[in-house]
N, C-alpha and C positions, 0 to 999 in steps of 0.2 A: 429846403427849410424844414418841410415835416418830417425829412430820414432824422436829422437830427432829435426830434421829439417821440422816435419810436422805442427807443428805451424809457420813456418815461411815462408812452401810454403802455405797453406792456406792464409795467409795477402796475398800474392802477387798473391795467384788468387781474390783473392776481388779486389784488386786495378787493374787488367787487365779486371775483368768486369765493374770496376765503369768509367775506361777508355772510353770504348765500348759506355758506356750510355751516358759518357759527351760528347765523338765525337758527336753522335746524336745528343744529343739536342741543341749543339754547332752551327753544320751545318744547323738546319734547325729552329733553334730559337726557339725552343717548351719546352720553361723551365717550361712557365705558360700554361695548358692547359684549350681551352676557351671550351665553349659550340659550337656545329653545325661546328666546327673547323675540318679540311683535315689535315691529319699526311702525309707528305712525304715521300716517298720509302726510305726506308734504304740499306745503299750498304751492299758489301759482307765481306769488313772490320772490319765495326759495328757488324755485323750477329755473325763474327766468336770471336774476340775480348768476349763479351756478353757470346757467347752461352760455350767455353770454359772455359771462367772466371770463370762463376756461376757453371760450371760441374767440372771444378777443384775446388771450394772451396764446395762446396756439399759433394762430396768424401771424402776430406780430412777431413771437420768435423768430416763426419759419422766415416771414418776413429779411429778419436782421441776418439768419444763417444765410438766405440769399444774396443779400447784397452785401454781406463783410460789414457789416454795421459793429 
């Protein structure tokens, strides 16, 4: 029953890190990055948003490339 819904948690870990990313660049206006340019501190929000997003969709690939999903 859940192989079936691993395609579907995969999208929505991509979309929880694409989140993460647009909060940042949202917040601190860093769409275009210049040359000699200072990146601002990213909070703990962005950090966790990001760092799960991308490790739940990672998994989950591997996941589906495993079992022929």
């Amino acid at each position: 029953m859940w192989l079936k819904l691993l395609p579907y948690i995969q999208f929505i870990c991509f979309i929880i890190f694409v989140i993460g990313v647009i909060k940042y660049a949202i917040r601190t206006k860093t769409f275009f990055v210049m040359p000699n340019m200072k990146h601002p501190k990213h909070t703990k929000d962005e950090i966790i948003l990001s760092t799960f997003g991308l490790l739940g969709f990672v998994i989950s690939s591997n996941l589906r490339g495993f079992l022929d999903i």
